[in-house]
KERO-32430 format. One line per 2 residues: their letters; for each residue y, x negated, z of N, C-alpha, C, CB. Coordinates in pm, 1 decimal, always signed. Glycine has a CB too. Layout:
N
a> Y:X:Z:Y:X:Z:Y:X:Z:Y:X:Z  ... .
END
This chain:
167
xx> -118.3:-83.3:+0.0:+0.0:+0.0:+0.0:+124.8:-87.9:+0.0:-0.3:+94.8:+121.1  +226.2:-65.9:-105.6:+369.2:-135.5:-69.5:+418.1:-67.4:+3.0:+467.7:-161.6:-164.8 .
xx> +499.9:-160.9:+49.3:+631.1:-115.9:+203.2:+734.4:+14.7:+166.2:+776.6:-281.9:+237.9  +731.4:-8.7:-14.4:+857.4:+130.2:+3.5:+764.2:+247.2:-3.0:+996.7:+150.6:-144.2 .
xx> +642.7:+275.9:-9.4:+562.4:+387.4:-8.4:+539.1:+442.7:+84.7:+469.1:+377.3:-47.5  +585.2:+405.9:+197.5:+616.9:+423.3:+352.6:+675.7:+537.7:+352.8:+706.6:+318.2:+425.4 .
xx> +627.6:+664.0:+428.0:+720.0:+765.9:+409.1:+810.6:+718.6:+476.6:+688.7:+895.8:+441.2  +891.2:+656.0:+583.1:+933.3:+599.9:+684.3:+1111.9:+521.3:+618.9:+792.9:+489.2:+738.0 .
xx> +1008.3:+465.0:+476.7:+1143.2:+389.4:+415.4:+1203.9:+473.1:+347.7:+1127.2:+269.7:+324.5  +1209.2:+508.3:+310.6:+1326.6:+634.8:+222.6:+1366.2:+702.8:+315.3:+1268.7:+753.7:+105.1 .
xx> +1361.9:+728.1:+437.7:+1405.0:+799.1:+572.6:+1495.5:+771.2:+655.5:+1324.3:+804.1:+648.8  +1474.6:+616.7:+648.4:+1570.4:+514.2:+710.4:+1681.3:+538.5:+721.4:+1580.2:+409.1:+659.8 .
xx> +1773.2:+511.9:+767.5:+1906.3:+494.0:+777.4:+1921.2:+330.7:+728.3:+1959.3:+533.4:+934.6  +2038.9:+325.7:+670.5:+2099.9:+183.3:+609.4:+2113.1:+88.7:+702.0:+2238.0:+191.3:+547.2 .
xx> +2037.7:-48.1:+691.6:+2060.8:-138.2:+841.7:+2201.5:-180.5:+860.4:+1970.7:-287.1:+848.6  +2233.6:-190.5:+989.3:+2363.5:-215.3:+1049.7:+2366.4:-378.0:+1043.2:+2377.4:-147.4:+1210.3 .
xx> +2464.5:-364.1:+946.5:+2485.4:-532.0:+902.7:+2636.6:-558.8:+950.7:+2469.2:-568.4:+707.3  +2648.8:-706.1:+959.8:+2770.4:-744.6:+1020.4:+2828.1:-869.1:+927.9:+2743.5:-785.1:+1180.2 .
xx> +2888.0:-959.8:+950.9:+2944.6:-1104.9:+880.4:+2949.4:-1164.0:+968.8:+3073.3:-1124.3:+808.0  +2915.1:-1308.1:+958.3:+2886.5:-1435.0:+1066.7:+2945.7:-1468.4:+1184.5:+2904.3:-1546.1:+1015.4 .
xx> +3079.0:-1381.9:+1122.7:+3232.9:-1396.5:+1162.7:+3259.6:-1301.3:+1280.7:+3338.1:-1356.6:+1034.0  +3201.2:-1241.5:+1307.4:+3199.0:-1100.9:+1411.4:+3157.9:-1186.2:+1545.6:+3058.3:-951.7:+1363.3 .
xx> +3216.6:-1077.7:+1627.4:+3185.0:-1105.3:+1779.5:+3065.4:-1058.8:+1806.3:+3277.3:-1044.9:+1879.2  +2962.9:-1116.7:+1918.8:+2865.1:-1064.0:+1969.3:+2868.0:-944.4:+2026.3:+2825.7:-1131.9:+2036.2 .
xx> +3006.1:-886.4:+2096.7:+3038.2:-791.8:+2128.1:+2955.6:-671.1:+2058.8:+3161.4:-801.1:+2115.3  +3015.9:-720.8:+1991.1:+3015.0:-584.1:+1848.3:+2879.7:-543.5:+1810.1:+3084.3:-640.9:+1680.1 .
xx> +2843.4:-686.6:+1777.3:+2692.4:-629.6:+1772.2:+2579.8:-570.6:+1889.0:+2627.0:-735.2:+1720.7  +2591.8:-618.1:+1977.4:+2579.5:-525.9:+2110.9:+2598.7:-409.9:+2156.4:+2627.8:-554.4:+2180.8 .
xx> +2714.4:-347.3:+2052.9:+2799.2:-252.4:+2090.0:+2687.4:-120.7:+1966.4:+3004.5:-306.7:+2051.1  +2675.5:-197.6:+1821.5:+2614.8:-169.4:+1751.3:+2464.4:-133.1:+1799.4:+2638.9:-251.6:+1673.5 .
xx> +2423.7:-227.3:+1857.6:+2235.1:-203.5:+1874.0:+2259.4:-122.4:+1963.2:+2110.1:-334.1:+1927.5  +2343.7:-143.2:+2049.3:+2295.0:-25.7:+2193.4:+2328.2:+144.6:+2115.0:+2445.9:-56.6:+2388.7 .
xx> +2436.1:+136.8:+2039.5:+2510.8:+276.2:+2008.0:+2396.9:+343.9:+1919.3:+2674.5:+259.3:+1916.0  +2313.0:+253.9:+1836.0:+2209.0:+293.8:+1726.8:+2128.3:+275.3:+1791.5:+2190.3:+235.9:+1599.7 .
xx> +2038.1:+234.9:+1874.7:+1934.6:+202.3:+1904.0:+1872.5:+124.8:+1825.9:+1881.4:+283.5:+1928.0  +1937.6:+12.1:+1772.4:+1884.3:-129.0:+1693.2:+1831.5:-211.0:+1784.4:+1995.5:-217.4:+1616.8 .
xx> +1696.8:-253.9:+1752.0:+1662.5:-381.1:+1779.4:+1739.6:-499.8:+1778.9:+1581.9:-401.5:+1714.4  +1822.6:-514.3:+1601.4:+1848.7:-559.0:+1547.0:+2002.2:-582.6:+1447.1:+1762.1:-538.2:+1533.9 .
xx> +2081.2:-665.9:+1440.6:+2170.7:-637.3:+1335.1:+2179.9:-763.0:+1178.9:+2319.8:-628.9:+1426.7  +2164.0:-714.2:+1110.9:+2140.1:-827.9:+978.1:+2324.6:-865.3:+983.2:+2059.1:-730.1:+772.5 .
xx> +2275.6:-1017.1:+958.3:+2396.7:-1103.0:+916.1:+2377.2:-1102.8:+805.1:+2420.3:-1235.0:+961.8  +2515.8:-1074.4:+721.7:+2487.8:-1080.6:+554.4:+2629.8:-1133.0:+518.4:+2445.0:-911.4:+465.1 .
xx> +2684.2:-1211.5:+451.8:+2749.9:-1247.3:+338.6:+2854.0:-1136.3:+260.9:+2641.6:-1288.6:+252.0  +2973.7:-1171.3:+228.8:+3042.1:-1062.1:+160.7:+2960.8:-990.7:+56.8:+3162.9:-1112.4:+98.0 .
xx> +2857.0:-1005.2:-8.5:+2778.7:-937.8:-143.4:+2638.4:-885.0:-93.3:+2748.8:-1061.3:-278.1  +2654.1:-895.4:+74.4:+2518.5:-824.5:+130.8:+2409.1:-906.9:+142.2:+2468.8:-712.7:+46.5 .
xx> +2443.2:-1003.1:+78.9:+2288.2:-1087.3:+65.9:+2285.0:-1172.3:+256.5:+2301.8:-1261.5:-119.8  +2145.7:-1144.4:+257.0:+2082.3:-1179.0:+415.7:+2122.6:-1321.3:+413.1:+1892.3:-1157.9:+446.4 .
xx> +2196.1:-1342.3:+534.8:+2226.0:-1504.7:+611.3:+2143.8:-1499.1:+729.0:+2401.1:-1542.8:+667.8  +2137.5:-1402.8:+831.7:+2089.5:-1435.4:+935.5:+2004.2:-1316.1:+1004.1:+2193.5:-1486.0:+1007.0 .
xx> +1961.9:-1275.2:+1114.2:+1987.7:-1173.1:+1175.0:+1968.1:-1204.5:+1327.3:+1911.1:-1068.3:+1120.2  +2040.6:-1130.9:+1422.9:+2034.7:-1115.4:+1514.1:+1953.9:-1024.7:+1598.5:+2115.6:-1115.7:+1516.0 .
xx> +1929.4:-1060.4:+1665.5:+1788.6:-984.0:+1732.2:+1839.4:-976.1:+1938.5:+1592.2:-1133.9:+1687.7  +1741.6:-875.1:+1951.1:+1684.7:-862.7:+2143.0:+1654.8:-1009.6:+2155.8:+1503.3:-747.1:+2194.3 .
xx> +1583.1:-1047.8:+2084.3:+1569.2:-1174.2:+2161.6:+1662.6:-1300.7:+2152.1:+1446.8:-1218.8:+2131.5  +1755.8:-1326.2:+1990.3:+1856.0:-1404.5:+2036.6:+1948.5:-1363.3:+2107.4:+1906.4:-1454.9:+1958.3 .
xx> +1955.1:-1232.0:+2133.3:+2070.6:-1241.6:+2248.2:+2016.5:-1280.1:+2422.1:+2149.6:-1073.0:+2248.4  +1899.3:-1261.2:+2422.9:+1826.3:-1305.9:+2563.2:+1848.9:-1414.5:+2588.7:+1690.5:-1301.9:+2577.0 .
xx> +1791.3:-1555.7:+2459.1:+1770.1:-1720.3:+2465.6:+1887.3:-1776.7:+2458.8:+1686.0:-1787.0:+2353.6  +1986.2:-1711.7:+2352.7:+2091.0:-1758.7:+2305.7:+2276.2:-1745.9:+2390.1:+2070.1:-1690.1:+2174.8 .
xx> +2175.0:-1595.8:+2415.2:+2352.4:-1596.6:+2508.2:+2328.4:-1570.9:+2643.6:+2480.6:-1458.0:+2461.5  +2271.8:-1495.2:+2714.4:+2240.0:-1443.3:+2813.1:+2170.6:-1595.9:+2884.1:+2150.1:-1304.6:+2781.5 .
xx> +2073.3:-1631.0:+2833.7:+2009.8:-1749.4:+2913.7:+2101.9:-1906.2:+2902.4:+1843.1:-1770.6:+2843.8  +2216.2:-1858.7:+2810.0:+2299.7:-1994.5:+2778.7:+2465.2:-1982.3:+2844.8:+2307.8:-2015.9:+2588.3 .
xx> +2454.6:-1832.4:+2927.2:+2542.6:-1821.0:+3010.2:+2677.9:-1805.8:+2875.0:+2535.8:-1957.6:+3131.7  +2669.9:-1713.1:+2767.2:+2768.2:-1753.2:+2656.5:+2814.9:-1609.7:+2683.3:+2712.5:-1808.0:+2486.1 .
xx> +3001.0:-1599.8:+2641.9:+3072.1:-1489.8:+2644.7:+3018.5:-1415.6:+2517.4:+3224.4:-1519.4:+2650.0  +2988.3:-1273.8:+2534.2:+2954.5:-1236.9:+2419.8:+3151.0:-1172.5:+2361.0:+2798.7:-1108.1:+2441.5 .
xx> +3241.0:-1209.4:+2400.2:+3382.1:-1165.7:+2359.4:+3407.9:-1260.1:+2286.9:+3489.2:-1143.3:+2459.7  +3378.2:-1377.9:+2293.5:+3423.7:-1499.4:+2222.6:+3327.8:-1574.2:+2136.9:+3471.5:-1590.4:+2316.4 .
xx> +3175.6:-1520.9:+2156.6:+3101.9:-1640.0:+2049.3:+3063.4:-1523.5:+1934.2:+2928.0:-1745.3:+2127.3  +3064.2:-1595.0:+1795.6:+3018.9:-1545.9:+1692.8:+2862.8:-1547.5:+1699.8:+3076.4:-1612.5:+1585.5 .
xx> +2870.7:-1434.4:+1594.4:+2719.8:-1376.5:+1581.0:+2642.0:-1504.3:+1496.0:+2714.8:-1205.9:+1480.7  +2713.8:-1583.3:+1406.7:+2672.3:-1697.0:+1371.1:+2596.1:-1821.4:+1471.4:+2782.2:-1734.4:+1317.0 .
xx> +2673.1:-1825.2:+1566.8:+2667.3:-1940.8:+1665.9:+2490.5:-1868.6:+1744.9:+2854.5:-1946.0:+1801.0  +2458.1:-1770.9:+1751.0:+2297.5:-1766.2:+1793.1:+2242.9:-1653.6:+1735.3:+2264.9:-1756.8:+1952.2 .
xx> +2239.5:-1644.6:+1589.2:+2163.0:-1540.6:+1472.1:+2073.5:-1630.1:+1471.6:+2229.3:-1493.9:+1311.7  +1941.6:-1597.1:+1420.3:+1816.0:-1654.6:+1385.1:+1867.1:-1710.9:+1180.7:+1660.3:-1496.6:+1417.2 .
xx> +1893.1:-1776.0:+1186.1:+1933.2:-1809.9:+1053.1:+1765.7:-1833.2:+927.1:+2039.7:-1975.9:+1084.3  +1665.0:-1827.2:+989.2:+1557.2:-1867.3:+908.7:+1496.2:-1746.8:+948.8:+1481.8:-2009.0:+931.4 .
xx> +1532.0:-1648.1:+833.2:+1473.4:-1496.3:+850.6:+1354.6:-1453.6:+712.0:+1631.3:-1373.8:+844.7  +1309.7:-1422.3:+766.0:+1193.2:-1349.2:+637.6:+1212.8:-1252.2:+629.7:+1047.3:-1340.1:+643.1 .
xx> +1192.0:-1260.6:+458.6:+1247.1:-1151.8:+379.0:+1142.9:-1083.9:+284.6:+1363.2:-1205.4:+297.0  +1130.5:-957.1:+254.4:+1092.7:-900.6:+219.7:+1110.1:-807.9:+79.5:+1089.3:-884.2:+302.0 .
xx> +1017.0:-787.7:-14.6:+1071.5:-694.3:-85.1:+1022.3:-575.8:-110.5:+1094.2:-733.6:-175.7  +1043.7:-461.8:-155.1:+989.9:-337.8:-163.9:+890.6:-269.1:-197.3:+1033.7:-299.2:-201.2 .
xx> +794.3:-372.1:-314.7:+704.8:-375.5:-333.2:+625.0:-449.4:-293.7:+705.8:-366.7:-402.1  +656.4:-553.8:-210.4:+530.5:-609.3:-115.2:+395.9:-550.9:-35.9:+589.8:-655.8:-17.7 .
xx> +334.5:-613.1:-7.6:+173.8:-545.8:+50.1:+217.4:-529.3:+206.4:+3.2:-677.6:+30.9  +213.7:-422.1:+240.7:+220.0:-348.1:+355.4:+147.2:-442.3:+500.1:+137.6:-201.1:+314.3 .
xx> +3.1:-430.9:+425.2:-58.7:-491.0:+527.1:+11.7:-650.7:+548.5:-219.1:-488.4:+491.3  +11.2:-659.7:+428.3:+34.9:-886.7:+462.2:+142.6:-843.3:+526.0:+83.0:-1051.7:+298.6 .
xx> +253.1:-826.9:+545.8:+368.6:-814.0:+637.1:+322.7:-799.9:+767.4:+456.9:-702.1:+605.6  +209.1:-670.3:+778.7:+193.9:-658.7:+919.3:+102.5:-782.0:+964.0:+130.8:-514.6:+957.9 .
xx> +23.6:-835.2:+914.5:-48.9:-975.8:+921.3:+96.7:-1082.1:+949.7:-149.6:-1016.0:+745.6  +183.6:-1110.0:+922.7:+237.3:-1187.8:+905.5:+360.0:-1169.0:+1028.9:+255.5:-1191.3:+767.6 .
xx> +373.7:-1054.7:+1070.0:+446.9:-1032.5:+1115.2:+409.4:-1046.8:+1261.0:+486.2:-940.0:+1063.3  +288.9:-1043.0:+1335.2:+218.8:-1040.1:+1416.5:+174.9:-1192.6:+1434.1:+130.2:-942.5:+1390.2 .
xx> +118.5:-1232.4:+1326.9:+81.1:-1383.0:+1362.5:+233.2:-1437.6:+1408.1:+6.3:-1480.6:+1212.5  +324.1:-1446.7:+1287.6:+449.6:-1545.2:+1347.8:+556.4:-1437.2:+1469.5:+570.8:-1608.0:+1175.9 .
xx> +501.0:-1340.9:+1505.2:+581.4:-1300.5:+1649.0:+741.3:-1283.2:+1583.8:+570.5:-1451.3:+1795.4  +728.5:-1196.2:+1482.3:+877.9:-1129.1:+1502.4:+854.3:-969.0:+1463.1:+1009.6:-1208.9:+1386.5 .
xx> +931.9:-923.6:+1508.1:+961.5:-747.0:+1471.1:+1040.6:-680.7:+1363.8:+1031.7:-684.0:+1578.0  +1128.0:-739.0:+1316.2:+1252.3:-693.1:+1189.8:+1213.2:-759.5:+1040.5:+1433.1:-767.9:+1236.3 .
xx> +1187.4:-673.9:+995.6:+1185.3:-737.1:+863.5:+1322.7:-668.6:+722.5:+1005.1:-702.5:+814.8  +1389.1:-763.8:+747.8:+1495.7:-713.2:+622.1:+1420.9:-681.8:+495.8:+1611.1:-834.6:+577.5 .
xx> +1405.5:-566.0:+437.3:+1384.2:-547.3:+292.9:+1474.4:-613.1:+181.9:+1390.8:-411.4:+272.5  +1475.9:-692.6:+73.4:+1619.5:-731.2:-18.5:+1558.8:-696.5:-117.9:+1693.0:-887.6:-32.3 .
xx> +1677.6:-709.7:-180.9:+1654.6:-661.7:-372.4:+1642.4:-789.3:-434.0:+1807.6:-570.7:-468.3  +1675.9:-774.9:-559.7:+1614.6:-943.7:-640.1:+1748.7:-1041.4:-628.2:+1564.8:-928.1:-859.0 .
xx> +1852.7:-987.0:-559.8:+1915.7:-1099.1:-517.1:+1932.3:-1101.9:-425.6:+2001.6:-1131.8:-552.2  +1850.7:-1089.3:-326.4:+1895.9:-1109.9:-202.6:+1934.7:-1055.6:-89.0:+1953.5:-1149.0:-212.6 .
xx> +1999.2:-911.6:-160.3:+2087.6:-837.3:-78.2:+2032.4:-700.4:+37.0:+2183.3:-783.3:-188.4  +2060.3:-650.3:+153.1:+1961.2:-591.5:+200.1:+1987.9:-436.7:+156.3:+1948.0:-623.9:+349.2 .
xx> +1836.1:-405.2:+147.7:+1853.5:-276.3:+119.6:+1771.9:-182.9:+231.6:+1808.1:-255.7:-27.7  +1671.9:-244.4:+294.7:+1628.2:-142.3:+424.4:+1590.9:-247.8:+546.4:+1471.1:-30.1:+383.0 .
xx> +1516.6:-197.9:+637.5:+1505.3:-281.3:+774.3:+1351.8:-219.0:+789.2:+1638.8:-240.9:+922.6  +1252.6:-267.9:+823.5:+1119.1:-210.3:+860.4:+1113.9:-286.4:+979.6:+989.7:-228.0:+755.9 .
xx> +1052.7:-225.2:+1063.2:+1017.4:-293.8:+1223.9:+844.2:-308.6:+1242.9:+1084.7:-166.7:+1370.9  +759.6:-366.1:+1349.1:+643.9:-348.7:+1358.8:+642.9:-240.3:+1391.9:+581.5:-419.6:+1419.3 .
xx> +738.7:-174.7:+1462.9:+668.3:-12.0:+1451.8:+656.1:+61.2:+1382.1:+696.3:+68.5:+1501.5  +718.0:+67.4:+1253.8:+690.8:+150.2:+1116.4:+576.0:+103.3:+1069.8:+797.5:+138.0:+1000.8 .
xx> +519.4:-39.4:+1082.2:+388.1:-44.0:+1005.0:+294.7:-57.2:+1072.6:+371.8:-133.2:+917.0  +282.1:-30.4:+1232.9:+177.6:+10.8:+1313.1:+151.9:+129.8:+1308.8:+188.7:-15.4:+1427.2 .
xx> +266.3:+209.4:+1296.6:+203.3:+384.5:+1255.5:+128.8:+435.4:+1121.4:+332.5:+487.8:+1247.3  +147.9:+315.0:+1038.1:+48.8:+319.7:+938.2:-115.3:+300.2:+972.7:+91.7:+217.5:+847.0 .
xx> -122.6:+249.6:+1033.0:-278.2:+168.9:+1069.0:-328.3:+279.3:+1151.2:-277.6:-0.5:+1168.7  -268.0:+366.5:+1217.2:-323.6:+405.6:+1392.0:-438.4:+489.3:+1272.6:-180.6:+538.1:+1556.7 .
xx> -347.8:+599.9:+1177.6:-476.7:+717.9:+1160.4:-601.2:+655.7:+1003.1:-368.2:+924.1:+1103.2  -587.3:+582.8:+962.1:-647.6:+465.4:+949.5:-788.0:+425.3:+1028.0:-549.2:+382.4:+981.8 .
xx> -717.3:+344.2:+1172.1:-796.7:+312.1:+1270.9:-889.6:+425.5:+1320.5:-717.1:+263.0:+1370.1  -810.2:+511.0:+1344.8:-885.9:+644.8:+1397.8:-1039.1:+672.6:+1314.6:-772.7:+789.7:+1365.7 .
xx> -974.1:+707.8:+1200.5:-1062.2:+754.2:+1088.1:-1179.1:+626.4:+1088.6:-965.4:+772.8:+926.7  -1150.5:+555.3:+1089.1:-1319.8:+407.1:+1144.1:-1345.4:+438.8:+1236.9:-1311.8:+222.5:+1178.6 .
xx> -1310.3:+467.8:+1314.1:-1351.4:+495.8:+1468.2:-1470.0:+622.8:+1449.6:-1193.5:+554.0:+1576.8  -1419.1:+731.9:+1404.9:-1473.2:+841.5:+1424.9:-1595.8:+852.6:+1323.9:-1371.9:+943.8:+1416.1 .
xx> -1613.7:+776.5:+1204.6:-1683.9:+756.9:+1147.4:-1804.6:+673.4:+1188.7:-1626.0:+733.7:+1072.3  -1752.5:+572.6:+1254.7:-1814.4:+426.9:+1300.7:-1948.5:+546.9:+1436.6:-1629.5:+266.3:+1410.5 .
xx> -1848.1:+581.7:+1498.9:-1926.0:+691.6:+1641.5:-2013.6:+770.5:+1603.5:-1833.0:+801.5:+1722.7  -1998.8:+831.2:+1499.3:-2075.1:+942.7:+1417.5:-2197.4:+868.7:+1376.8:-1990.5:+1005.9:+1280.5 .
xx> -2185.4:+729.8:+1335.4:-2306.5:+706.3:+1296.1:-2424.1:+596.1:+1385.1:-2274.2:+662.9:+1164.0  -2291.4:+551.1:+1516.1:-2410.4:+490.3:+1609.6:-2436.7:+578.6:+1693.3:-2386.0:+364.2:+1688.1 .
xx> -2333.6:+660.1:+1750.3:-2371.4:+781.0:+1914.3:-2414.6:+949.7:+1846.6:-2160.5:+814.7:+2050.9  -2400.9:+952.4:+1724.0:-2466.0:+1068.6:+1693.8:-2336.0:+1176.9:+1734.7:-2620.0:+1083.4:+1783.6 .
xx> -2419.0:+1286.8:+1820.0:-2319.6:+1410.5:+1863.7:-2236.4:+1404.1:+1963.9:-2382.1:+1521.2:+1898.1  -2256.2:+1292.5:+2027.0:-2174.7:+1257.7:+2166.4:-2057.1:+1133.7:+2110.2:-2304.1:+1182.7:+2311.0 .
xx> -1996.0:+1140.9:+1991.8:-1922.6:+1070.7:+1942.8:-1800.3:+1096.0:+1953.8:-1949.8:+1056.7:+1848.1  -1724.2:+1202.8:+2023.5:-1593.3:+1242.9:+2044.5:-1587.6:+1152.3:+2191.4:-1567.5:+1426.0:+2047.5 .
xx> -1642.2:+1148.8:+2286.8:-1625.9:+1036.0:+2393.3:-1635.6:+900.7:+2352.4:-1722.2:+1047.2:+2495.1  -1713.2:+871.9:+2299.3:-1685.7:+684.6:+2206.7:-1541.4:+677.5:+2137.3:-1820.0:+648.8:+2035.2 .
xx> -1481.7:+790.8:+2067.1:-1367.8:+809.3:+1991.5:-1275.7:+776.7:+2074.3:-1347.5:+933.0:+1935.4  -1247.7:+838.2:+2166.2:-1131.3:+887.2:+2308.2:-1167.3:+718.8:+2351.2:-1197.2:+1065.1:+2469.5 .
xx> -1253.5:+652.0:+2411.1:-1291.0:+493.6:+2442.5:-1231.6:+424.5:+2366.7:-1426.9:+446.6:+2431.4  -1259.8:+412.1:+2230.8:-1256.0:+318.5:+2124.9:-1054.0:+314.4:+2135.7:-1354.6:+392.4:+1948.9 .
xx> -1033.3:+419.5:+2098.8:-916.7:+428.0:+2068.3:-779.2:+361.7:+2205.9:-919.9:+586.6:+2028.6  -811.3:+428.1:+2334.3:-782.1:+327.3:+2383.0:-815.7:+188.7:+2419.0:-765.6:+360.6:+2434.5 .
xx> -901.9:+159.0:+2373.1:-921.3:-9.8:+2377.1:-770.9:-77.4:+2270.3:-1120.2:-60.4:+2281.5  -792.8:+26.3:+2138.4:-723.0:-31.7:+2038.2:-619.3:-21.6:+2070.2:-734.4:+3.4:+1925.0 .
xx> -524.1:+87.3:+2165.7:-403.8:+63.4:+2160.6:-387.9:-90.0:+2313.8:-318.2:+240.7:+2180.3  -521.6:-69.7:+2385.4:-428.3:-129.8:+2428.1:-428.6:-269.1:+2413.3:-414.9:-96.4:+2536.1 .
xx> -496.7:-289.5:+2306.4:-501.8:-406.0:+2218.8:-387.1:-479.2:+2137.2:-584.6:-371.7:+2133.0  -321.1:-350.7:+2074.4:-254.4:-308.6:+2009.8:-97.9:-383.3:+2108.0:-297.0:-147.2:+1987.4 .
xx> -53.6:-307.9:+2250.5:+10.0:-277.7:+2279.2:+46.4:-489.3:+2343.0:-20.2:-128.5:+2345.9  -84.3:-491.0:+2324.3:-96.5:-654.8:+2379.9:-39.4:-782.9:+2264.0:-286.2:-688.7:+2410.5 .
xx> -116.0:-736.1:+2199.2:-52.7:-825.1:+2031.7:+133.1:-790.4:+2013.4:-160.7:-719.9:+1837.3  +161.3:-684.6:+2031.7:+308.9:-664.9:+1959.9:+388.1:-650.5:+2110.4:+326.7:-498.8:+1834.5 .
x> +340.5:-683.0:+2202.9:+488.3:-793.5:+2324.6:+452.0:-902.6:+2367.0:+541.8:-735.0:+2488.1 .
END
């Protein structure tokens, strides 16, 4: 499955992008007001420079004792961001996204520029009924009729498997 086949991406709202040049403030002001994880640093023509994240503001300002009134979003954006495009494979993202431990993935167009934001949680809700559907199949054919209790088991193992891999 590609990423824009996501019912999820055409649903989206446009990611809240900023310029290098902005106060941390702002973007703070931004994630908390939207409920962003995240805000993309982009360039006057949109194209992705950086993004800022929950966690550079934890390492970067908060643990570095930095004014968020006075330092730019430049001075602790993650500047080495992976990027994505619309027709990419769904799964390799979520593979990829999990092995190297980040959550935001900027979508861009062929130059660069952003056009959506996918999180691990948009492409974990892909997998769950997926998962399910092995599950219930998988039960059916080792436990027979008593396979709705293996189901209800199985399934929480996976989330909380699940819930272990993505914090």
């Amino acid at each position: 499955m590609r990423i824009k086949d996501r019912a999820e991406y055409n649903s989206k709202p446009k990611p809240s992008t900023l310029p290098p040049s902005a106060k941390v403030r702002e973007a703070i002001t931004r994630m908390a007001e939207g409920n962003f994880g995240s805000v993309v640093i982009v360039d006057p023509n949109d194209k992705v420079i950086g993004i800022l994240t929950e966690r550079d503001l934890l390492r970067r300002l908060l643990h570095e004792n930095r004014n968020p009134d006075s330092t730019i979003v430049s001075d602790i954006m993650t500047s080495q961001v992976r990027l994505a495009k619309e027709d990419d494979n769904l799964l390799d993202w979520m593979r990829i996204m999990s092995n190297e431990r980040f959550r935001h993935l900027p979508i861009v167009d062929d130059e660069g520029r952003i056009v959506n934001m996918m999180s691990q949680g948009d492409f974990v809700s892909y997998t769950w009924p997926e998962l399910l559907q092995r599950f219930k199949e998988t039960a059916k054919a080792t436990v027979g009729s008593s396979y709705q209790i293996v189901i209800i088991i199985m399934a929480l193992l996976a989330y909380a498997l699940l819930v272990n891999i993505f914090h």
